[in-house]
C-alpha positions as a Markdown table, in Angstrom:
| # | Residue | x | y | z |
|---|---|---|---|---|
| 1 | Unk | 199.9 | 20.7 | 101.4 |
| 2 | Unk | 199.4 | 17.7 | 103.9 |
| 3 | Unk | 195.6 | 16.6 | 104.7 |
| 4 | Unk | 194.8 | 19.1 | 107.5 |
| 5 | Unk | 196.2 | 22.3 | 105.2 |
| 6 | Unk | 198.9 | 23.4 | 108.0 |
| 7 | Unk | 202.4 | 21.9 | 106.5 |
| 8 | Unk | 204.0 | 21.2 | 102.9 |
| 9 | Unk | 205.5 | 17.4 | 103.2 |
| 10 | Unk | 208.1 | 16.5 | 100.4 |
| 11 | Unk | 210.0 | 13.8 | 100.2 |
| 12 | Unk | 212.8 | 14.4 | 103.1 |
| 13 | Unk | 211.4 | 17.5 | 104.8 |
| 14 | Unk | 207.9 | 18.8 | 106.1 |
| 15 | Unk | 207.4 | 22.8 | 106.0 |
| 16 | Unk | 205.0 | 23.3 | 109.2 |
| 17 | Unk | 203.3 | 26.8 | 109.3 |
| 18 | Unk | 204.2 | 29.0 | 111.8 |
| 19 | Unk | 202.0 | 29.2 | 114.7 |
| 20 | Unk | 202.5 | 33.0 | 114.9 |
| 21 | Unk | 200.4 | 33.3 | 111.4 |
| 22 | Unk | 196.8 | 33.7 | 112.3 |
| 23 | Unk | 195.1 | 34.6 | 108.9 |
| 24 | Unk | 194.9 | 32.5 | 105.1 |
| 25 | Unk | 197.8 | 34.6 | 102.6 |
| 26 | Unk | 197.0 | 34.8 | 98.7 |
| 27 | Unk | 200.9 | 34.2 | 97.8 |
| 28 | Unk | 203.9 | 32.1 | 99.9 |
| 29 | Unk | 205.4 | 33.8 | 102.5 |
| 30 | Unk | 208.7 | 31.9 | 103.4 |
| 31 | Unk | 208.5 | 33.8 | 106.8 |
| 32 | Unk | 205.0 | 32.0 | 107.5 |
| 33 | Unk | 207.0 | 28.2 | 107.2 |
| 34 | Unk | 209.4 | 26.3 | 109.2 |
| 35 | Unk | 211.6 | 24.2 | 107.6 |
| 36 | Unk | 211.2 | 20.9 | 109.7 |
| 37 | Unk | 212.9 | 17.5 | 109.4 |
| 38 | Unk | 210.1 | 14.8 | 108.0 |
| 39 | Unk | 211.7 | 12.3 | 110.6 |
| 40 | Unk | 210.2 | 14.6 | 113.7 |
| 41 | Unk | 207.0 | 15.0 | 111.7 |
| 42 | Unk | 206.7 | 11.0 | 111.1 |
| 43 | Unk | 207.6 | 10.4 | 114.9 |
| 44 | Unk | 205.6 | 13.0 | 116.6 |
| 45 | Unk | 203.0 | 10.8 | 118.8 |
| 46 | Unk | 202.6 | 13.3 | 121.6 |
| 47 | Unk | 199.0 | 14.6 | 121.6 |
| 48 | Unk | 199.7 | 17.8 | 123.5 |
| 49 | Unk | 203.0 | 18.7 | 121.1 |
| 50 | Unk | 203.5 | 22.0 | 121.1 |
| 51 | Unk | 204.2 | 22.4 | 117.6 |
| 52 | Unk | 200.9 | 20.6 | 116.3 |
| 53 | Unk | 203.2 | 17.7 | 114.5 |
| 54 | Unk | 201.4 | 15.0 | 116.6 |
| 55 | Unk | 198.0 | 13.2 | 116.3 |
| 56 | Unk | 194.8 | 15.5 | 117.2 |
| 57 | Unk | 192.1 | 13.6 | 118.4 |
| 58 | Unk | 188.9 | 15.5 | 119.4 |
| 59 | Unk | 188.2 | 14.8 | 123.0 |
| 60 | Unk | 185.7 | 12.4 | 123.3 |
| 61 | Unk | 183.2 | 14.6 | 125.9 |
| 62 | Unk | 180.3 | 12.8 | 127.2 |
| 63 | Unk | 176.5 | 14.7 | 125.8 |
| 64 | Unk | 175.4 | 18.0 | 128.0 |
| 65 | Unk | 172.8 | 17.5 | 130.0 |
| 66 | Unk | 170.1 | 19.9 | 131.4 |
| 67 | Unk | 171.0 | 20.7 | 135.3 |
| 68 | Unk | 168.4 | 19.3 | 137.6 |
| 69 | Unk | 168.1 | 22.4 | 140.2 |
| 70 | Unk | 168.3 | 25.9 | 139.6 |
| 71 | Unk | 170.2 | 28.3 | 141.9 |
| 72 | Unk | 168.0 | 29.8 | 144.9 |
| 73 | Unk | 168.6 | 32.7 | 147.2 |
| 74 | Unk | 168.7 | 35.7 | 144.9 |
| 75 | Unk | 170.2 | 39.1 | 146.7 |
| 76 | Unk | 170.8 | 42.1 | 145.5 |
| 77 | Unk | 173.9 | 44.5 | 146.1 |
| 78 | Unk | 175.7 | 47.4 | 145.1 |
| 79 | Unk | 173.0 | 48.9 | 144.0 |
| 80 | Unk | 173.6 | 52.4 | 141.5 |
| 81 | Unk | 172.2 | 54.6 | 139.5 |
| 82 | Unk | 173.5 | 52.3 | 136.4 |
| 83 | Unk | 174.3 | 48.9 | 138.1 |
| 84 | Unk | 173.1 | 46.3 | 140.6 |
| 85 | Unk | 174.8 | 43.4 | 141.5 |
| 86 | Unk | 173.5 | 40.1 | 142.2 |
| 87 | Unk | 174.3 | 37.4 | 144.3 |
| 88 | Unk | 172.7 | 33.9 | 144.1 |
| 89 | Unk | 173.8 | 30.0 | 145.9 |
| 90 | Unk | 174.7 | 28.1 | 142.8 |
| 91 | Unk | 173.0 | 24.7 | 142.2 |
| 92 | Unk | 175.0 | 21.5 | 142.7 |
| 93 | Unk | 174.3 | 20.5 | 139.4 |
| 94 | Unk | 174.6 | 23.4 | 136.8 |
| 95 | Unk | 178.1 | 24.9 | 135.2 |
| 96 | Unk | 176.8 | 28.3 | 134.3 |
| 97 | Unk | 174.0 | 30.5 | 134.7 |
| 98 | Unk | 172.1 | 32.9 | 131.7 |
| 99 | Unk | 171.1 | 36.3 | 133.3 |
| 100 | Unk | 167.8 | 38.2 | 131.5 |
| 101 | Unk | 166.9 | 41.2 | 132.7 |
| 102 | Unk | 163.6 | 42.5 | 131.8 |
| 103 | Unk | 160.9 | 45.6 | 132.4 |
| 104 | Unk | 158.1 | 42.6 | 132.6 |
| 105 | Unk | 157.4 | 40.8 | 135.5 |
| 106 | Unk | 157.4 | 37.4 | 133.7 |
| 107 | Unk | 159.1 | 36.1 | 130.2 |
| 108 | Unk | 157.2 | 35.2 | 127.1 |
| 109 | Unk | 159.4 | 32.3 | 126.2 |
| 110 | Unk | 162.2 | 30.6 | 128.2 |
| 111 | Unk | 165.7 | 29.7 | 126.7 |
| 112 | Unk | 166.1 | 26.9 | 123.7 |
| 113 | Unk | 168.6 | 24.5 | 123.9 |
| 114 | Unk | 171.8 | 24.1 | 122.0 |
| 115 | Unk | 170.8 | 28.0 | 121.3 |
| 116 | Unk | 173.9 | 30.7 | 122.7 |
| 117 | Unk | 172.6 | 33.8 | 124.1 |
| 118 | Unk | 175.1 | 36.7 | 124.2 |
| 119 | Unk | 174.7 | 39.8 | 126.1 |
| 120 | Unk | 172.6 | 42.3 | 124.4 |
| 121 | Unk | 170.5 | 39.2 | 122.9 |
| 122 | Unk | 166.7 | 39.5 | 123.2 |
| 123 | Unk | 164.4 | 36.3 | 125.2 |
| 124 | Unk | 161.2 | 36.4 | 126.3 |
| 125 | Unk | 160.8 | 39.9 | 126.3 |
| 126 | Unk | 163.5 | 40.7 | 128.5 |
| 127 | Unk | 167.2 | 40.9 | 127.1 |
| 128 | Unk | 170.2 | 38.9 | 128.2 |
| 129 | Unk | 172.3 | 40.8 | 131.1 |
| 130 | Unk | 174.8 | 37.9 | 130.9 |
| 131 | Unk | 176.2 | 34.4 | 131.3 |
| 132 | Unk | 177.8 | 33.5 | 134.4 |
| 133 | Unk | 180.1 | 30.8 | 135.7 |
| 134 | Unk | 180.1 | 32.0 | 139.4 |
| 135 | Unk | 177.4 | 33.2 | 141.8 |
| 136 | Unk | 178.1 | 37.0 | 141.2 |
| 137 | Unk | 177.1 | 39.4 | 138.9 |
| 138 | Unk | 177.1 | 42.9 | 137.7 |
| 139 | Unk | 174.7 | 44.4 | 135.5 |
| 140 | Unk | 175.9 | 47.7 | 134.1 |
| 141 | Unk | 175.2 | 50.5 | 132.1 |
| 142 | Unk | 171.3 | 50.6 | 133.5 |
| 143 | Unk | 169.1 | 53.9 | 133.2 |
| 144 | Unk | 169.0 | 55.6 | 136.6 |
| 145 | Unk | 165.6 | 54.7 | 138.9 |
| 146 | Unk | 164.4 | 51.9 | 136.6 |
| 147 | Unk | 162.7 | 48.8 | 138.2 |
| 148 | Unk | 164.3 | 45.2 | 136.3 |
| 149 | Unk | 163.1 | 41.9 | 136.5 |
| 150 | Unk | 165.7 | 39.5 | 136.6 |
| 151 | Unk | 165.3 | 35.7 | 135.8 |
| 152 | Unk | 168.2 | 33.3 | 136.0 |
| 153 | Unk | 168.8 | 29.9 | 134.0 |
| 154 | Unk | 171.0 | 27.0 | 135.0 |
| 155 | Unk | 172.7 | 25.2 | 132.3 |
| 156 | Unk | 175.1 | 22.8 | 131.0 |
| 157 | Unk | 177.4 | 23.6 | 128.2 |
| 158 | Unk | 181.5 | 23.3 | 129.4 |
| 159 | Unk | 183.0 | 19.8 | 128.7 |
| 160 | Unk | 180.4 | 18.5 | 127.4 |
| 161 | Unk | 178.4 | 18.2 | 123.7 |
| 162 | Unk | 175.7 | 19.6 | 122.0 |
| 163 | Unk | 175.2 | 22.4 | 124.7 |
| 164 | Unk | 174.1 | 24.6 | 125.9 |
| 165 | Unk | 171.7 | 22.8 | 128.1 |
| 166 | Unk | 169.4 | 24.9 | 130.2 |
| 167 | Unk | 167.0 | 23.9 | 132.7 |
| 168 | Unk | 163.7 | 25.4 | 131.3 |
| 169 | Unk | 161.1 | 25.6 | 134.2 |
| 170 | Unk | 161.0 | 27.9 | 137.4 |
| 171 | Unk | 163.7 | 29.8 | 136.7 |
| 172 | Unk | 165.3 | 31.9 | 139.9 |
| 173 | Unk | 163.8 | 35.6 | 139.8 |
| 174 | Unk | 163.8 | 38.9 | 141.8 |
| 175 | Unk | 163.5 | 42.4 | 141.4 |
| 176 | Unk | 165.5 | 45.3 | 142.0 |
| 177 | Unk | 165.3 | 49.0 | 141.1 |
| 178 | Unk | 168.5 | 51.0 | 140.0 |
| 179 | Unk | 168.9 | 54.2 | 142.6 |
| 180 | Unk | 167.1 | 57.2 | 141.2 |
| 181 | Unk | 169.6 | 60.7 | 140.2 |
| 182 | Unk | 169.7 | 63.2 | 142.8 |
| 183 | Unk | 167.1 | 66.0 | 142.8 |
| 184 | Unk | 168.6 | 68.8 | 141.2 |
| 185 | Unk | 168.6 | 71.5 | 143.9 |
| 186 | Unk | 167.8 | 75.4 | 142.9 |
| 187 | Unk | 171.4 | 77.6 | 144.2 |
| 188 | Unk | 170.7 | 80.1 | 146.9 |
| 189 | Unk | 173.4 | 82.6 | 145.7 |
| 190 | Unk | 174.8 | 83.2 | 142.1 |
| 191 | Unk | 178.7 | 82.9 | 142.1 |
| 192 | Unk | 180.8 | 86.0 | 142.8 |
């Protein structure tokens, strides 16, 4: 195998792995190589070659840093019985947004850097909605008539290094209540 585990090299060819295979296999699988001439694997320089016979170098992405403004101007929209939108102004500053939703008016901790929060993920006594790259979101699948605090956190973590970076302090909040279910009404008649 060469040094990066992707191709057999002998001495006048190079067997490259096809890039259809997605998974390790305990035997050879001919259909999983491609029988290619060592002279194209020796020249390939191009470091966006489609077939991966060139040089990868890791970008070399400047260190994330923590976004200096959070986003203001919270409003709430299509409001449900098990959603509510929200709409925020972005900051100038900040790539993406972490959304916590919680039944507290404050959280008990704020975010940790370099730490990624997934949706469903527990913070501070609320739980994370979301992560957002644009100014819009929908928080779904909410109990009906349910008041939610919801707390948003710039941060830093596409091309860039050891992100997520959040800004930690005075995060942008608001509250909104899902719509309550409809009173069940008694009939008047019974069906005929």
């Amino acid at each position: 195998l060469d040094a990066f585990g992707q191709g057999i090299n002998a001495k006048d060819a190079s067997y490259v792995r096809s890039l259809s295979v997605t998974g390790p296999s305990p035997v050879f699988v001919a259909n999983d190589w491609v029988l290619t001439n060592l002279n194209v694997v020796q020249n390939a320089e191009d470091l966006d070659d489609a077939n991966r016979l060139g040089i990868h170098i890791v970008p070399n992405l400047p260190e994330c840093i923590s976004p200096a403004n959070q986003a203001t101007t919270l409003a709430f929209s299509a409001v449900g019985t098990k959603s509510i939108t929200l709409n925020f102004t972005r900051s100038a500053d900040a790539g993406e947004y972490l959304i916590i939703r919680s039944l507290n008016s404050s959280l008990t901790a704020a975010p940790t850097n370099g730490t990624v929060y997934n949706a469903g993920s527990t913070l501070g006594g609320g739980t994370v909605a979301g992560r957002t790259v644009g100014n819009t979101f929908t928080d779904s699948n909410l109990p009906a008539g349910t008041n939610f605090y919801y707390f948003i956190y710039a941060l830093n973590s596409v091309s860039c290094t050891g992100g997520p970076k959040y800004l930690l302090v005075n995060p942008l909040s608001g509250t909104q209540a899902t719509m309550p279910l409809p009173v069940c009404q008694t009939p008047v008649a019974q069906a005929t």
